[in-house]
NUDOKOL-462860 format. One record per residue (C-alpha): residue in one letter; x, y negated, z negated. Coordinates in pm, 1 decimal. Layout:
{A {X Y Z}}
...
This chain:
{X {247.8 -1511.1 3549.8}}
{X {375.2 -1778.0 3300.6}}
{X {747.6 -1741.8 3218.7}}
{X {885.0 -1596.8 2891.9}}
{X {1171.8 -1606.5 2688.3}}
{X {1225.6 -1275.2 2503.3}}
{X {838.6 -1292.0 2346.9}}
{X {785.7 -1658.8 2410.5}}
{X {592.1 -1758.1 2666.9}}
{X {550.6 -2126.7 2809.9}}
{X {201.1 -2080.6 2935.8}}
{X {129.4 -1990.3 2588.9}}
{X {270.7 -2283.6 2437.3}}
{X {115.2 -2472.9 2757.4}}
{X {-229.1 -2385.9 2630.8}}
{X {-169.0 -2347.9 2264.2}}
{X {-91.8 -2727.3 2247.4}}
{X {-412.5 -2804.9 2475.2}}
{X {-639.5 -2596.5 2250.0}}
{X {-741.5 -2970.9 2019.9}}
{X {-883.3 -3101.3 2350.5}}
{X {-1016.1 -2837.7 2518.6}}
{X {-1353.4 -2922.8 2417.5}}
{X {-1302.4 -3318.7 2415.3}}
{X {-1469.9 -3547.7 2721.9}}
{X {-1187.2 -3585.0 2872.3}}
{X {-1065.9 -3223.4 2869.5}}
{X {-1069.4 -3233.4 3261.3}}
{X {-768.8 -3518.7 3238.4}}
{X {-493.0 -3264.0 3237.8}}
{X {-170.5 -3463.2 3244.1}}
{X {-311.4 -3599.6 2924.9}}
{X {-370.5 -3322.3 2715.3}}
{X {-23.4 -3139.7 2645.7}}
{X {35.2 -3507.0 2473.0}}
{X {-304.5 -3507.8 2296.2}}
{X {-305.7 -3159.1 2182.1}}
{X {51.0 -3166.1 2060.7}}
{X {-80.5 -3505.8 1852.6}}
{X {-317.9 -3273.5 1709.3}}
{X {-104.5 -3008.3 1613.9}}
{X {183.3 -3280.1 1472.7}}
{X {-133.1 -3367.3 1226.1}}
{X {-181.8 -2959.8 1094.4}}
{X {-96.2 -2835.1 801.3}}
{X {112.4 -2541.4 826.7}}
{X {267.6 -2646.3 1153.1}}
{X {611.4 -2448.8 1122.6}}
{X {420.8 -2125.4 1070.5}}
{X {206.2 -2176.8 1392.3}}
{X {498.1 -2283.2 1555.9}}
{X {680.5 -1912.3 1446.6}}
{X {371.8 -1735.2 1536.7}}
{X {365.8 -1817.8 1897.8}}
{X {700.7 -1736.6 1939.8}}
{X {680.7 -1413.9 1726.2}}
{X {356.2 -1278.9 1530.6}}
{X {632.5 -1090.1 1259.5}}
{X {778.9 -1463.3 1162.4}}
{X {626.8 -1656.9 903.7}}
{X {734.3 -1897.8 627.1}}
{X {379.2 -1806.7 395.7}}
{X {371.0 -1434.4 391.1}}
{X {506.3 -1082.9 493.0}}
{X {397.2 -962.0 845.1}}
{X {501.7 -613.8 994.3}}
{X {354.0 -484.7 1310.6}}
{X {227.1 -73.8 1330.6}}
{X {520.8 93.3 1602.2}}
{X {395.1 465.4 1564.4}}
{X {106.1 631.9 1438.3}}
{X {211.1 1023.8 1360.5}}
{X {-66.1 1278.6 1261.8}}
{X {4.8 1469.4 962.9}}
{X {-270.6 1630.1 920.2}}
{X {-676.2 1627.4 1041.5}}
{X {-692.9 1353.4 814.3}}
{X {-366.5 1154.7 754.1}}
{X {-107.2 1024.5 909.5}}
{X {210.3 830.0 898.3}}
{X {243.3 483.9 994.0}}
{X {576.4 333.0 1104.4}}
{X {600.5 -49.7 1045.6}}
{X {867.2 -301.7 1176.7}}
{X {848.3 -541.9 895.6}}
{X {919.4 -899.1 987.8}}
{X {1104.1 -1159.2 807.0}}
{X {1186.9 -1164.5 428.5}}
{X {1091.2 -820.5 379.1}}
{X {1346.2 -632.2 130.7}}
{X {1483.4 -316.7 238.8}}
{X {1681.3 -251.5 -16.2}}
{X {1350.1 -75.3 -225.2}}
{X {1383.6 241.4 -463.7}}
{X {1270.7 586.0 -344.2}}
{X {904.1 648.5 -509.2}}
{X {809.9 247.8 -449.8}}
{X {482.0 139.5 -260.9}}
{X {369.5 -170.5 -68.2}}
{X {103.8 -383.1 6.7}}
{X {-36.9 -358.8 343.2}}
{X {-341.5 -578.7 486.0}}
{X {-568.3 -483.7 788.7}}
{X {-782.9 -720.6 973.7}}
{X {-1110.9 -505.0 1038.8}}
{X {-1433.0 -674.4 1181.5}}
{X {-1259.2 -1069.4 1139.3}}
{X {-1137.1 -965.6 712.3}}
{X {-856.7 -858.0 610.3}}
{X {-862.9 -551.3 368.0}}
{X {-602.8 -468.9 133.1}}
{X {-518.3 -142.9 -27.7}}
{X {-133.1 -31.2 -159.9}}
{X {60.5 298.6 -63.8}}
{X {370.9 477.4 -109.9}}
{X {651.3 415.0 69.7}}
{X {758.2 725.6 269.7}}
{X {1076.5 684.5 392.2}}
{X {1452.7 563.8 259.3}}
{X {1558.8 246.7 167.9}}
{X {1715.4 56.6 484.2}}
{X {1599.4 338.9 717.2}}
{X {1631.9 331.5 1052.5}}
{X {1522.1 515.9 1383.0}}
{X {1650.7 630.4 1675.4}}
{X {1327.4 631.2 1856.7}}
{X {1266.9 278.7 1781.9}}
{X {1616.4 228.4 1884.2}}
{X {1745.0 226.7 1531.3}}
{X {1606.4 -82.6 1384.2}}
{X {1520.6 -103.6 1038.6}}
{X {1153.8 76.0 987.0}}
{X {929.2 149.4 709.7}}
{X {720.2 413.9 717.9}}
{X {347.7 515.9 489.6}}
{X {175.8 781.2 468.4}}
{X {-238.9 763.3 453.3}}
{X {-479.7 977.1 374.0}}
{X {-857.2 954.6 481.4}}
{X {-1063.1 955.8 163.4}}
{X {-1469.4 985.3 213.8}}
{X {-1541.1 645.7 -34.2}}
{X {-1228.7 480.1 130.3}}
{X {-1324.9 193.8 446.7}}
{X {-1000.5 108.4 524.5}}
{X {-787.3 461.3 505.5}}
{X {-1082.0 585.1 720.4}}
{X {-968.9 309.9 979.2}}
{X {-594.8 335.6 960.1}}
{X {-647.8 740.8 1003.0}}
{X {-875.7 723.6 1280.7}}
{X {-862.3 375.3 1440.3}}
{X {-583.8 129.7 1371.6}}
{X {-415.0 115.5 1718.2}}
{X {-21.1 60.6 1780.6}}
{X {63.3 -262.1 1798.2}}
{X {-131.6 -366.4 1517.3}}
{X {-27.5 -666.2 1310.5}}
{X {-55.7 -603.8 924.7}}
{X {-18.3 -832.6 613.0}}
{X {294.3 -669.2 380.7}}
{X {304.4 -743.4 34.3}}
{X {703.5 -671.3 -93.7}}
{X {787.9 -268.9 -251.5}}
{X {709.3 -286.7 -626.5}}
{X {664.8 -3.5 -908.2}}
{X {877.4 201.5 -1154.5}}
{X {791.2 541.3 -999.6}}
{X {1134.7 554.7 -892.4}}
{X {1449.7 828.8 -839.8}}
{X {1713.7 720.8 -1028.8}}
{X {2100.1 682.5 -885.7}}
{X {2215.1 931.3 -912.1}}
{X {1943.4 1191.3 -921.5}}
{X {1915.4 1363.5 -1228.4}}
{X {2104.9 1703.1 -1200.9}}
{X {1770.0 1912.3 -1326.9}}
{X {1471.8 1787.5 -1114.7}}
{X {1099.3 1936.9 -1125.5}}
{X {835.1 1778.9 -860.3}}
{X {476.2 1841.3 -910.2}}
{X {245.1 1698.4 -639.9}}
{X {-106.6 1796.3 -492.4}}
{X {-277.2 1647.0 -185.0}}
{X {-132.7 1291.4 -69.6}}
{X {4.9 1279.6 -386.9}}
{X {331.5 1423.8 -225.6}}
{X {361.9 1081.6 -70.9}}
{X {611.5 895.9 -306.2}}
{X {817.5 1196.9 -331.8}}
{X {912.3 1246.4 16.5}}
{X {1066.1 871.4 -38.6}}
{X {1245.0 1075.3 -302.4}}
{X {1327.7 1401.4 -105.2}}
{X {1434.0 1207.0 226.5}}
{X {1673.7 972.0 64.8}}
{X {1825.6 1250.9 -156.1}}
{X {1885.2 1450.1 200.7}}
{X {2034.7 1100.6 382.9}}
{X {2285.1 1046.1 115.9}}
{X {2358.1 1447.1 98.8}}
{X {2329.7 1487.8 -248.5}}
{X {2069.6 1750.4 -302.1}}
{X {2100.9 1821.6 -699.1}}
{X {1863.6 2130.5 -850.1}}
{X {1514.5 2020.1 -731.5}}
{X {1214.1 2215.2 -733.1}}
{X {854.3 2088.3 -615.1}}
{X {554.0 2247.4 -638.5}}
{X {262.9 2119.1 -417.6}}
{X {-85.0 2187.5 -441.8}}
{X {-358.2 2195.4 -132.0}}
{X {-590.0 2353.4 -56.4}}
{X {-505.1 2554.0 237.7}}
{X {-163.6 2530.9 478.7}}
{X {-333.2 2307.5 690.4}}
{X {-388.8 2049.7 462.3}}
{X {-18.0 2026.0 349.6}}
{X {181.5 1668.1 452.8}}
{X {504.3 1699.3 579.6}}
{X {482.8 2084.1 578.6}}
{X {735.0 2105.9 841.0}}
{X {975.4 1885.4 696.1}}
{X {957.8 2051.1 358.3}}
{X {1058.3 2385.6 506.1}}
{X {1356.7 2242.0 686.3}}
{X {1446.0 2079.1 341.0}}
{X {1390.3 2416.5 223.0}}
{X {1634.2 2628.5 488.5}}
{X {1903.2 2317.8 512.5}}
{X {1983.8 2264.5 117.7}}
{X {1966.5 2614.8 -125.8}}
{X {1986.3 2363.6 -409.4}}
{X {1604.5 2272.4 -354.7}}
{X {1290.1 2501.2 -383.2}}
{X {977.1 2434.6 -207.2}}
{X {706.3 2607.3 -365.5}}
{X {337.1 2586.9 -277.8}}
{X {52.5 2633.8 -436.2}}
{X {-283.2 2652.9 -200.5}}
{X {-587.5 2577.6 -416.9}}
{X {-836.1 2717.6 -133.9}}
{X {-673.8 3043.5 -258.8}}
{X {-562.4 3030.7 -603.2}}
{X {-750.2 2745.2 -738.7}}
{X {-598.9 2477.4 -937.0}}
{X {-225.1 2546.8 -1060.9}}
{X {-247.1 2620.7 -1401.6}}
{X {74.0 2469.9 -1632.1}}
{X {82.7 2813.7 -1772.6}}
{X {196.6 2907.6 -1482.2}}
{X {551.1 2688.1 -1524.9}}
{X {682.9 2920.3 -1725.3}}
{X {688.8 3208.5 -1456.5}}
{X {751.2 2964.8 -1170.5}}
{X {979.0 2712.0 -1339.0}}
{X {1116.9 2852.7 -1662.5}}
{X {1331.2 2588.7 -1698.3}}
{X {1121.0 2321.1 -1678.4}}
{X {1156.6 2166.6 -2042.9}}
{X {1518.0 2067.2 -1927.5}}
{X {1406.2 1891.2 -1605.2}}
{X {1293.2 1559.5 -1536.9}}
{X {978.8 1562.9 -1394.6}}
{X {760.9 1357.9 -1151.0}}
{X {436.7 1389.3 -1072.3}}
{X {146.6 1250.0 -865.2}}
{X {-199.2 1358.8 -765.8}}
{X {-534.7 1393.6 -873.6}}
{X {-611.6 1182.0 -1272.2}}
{X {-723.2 1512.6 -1378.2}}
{X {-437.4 1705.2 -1329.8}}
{X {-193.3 1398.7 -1447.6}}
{X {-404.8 1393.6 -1779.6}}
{X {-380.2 1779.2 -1780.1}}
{X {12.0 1733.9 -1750.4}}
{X {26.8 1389.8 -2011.5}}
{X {-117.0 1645.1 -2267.6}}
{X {106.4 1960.9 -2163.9}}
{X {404.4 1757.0 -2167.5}}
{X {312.7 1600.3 -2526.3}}
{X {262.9 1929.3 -2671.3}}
{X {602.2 2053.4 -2576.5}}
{X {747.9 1748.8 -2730.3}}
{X {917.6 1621.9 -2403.8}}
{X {697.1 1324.7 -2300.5}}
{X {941.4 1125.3 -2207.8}}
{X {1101.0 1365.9 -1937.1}}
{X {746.7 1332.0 -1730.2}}
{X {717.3 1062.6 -1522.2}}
{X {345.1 1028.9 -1377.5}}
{X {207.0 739.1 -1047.5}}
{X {-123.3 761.6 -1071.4}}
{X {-343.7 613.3 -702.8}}
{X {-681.1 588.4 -879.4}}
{X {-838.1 337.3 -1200.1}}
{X {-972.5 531.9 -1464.9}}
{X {-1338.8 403.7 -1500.0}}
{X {-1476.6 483.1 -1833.9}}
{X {-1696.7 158.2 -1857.1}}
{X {-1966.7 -25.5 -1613.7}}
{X {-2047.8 -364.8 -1577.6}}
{X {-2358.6 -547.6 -1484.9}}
{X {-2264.0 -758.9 -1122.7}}
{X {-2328.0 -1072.8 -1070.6}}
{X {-2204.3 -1330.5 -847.7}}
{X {-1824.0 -1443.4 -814.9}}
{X {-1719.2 -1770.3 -777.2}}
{X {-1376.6 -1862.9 -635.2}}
{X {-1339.4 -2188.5 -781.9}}
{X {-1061.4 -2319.8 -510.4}}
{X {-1198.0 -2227.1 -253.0}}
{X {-1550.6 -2255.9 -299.1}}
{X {-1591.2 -1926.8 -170.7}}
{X {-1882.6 -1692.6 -347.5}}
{X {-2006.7 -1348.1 -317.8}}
{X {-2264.6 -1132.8 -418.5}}
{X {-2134.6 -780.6 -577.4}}
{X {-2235.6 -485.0 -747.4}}
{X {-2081.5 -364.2 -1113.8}}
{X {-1896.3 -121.1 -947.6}}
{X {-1693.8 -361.8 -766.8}}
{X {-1352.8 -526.0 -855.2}}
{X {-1322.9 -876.3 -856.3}}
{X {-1000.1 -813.0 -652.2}}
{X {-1235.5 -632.6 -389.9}}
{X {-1527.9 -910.8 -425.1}}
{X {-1254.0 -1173.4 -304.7}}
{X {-1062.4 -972.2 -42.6}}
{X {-1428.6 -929.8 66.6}}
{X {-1465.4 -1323.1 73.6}}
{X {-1193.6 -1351.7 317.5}}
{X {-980.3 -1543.5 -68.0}}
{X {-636.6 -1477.3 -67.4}}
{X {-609.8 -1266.6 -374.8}}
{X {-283.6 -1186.1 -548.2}}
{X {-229.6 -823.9 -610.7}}
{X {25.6 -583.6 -668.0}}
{X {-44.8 -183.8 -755.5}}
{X {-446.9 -214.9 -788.0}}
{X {-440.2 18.3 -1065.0}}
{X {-398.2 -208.7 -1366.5}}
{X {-26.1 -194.4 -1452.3}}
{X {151.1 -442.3 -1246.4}}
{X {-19.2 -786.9 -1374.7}}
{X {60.4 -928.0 -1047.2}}
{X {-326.7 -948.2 -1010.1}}
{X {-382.0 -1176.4 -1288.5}}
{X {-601.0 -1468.3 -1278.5}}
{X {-787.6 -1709.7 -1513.4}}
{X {-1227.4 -1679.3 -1611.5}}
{X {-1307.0 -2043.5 -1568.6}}
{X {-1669.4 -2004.6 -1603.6}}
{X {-1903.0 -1645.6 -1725.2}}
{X {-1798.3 -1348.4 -1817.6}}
{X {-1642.0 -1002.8 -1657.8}}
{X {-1569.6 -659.6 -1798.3}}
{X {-1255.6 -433.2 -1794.9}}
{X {-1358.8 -114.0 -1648.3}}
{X {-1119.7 82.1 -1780.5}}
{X {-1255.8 34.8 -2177.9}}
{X {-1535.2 -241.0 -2154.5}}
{X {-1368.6 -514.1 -2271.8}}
{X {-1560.8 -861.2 -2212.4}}
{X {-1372.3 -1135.3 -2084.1}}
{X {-1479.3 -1481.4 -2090.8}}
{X {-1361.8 -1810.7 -2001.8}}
{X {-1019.7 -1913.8 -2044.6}}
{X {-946.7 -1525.3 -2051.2}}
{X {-686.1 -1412.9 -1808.4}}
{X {-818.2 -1080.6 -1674.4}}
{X {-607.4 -849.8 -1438.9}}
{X {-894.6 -879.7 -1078.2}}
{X {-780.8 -498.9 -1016.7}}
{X {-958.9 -348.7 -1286.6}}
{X {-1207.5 -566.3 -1382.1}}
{X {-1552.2 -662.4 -1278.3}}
{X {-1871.1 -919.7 -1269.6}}
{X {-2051.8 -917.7 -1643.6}}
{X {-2318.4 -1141.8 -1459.2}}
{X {-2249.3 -1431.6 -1279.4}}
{X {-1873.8 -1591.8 -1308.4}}
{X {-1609.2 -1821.3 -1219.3}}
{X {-1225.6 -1743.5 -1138.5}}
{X {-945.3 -1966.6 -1085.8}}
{X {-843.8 -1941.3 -752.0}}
């Protein structure tokens, strides 16, 4: 048994600084190799964050690391995760705000964003009380890596973060008038909403309707009844599809009939946030609906090709279906990204060579273009800048 220090163990180190020679001739001269691997290591790049990795897979100097401390069913297909983040990670995020999160599956890491779930600085008392984050997932039939961290990421895990960003966000203070409308995992952001709201005990006039499609199927349905029973300021109200079919905005007027003076929030389904955009619009109140949407409108196709990486050499065969964001995450490239719906720009990167298309309109890019990777795609063969 080697002996540790907190999670720092010497054997580790012992072995981690032979690892050079291990395969050298003179691999069997032991009293030599501490000396010759730590040589080898003094000539690495990136030596500080190897160094903080052996003592502690959360620290790093190059990027956000949290590691998976509970997996919590929600329902027969999602869950919650809870995440210790590691260094540099800001906890001072708005309710409504999602993340970044990477997942090394089969040797690549695979990126996707979701919603925050819990309060800013949140802790827990089962974790004794350090600072958490939580998400919520939801397995989707088309989706690899929700599939995997419903059904197979294991505690313990070690995940990528990339830092809380969006303006899908409850003000301070909550608006006095407050109308959520959510359906399926769409309910996500709000419960960053609902739960923060209930820690700081100021529960205005909030009413939510969900939509699923049978009681089963509804996140958090527990916690939304407590919610319910504790504060007689907020209404839960839901609405199972399985029974009723979709809700109808007709429908407000019965079940909300105030809901021109509220400010509203909504996530779920495009169809039903285009439904709302337009219901909203004709009621002349816009700007009181707020709307996150989790999927790219796709009203063009493009024709594939093969993407070049020009940095890193790196090239890969795709389809016109997929991003260029996906085509590099698949090369194992370090791609920049931020809500993967085509509103951030943190995506953004320069056509060096070829051409690509913007799915969302058909746009053709070419070189010198900068084209957000998220929502665009291979026009034939072509080059980006990274």
């Amino acid at each position: 048994m080697g002996l540790k220090a907190g999670g720092f163990s010497v054997r580790g180190l012992k072995e981690w600084l032979e690892a050079p020679v291990t395969e050298s001739a003179i691999a069997g001269r032991t009293k030599l190799n501490a000396l010759r691997g730590a040589s080898a290591r003094i000539t690495t790049p990136l030596l500080p964050d190897d160094y903080l990795h052996l003592v502690n897979p959360l620290w790093s100097a190059r990027e956000l690391r949290g590691r998976i401390v509970e997996v919590r069913k929600e329902t027969a297909d999602s869950v919650t995760l809870v995440i210790k983040p590691g260094w540099g990670f800001d906890f001072k995020f708005e309710p409504g705000q999602y993340i970044g999160i990477g997942v090394l599956v089969d040797g690549r890491w695979h990126w996707r964003s979701y919603s925050l779930t819990c309060p800013p600085d949140w802790t827990d008392p089962e974790h004794r009380s350090k600072r958490l984050i939580s998400i919520a997932v939801k397995a989707m039939p088309e989706g690899f890596l929700s599939s995997h961290l419903v059904n197979g990421v294991p505690v313990g895990s070690i995940v990528r973060l990339a830092a809380p960003q969006g303006g899908f966000v409850l003000p301070e203070p909550p608006p006095a008038k407050t109308l959520f409308l959510t359906a399926g995992s769409g309910i996500t952001p709000v419960m960053a909403m609902l739960r923060t709201m209930d820690r700081r005990g100021v529960v205005p006039d909030v009413r939510h309707i969900h939509s699923a499609r049978t009681p089963d199927d509804v996140m958090f349905g527990d916690e939304l009844r407590e919610l319910h029973d504790k504060h007689p300021s907020f209404t839960a109200d839901l609405h199972l599809t399985g029974e009723h079919g979709k809700l109808a905005l007709t429908e407000l007027d019965e079940r909300v009939p105030d809901w021109r003076e509220r400010e509203t929030w909504a996530c779920g389904p495009a169809a039903m946030l285009d439904e709302m955009e337009k219901h909203w619009a004709a009621a002349g109140i816009a700007e009181k609906l707020h709307i996150e949407r989790f999927e790219i409108e796709r009203n063009a196709s493009a024709e594939g090709g093969t993407v070049t990486f020009g940095r890193t050499g790196r090239s890969v065969e795709v389809d016109g279906a997929t991003t260029l964001l996906q085509a590099g995450e698949s090369a194992g490239v370090q791609m920049p990204f931020g809500c993967r719906m085509g509103i951030c720009q943190t995506c953004v990167l320069t056509v060096t060579d070829g051409h690509v298309r913007d799915l969302r309109n058909g746009n053709e890019h070419r070189a010198g273009d900068k084209v957000q990777t998220c929502i665009s795609a291979a026009a034939g063969d072509c080059t980006l800048d990274v």
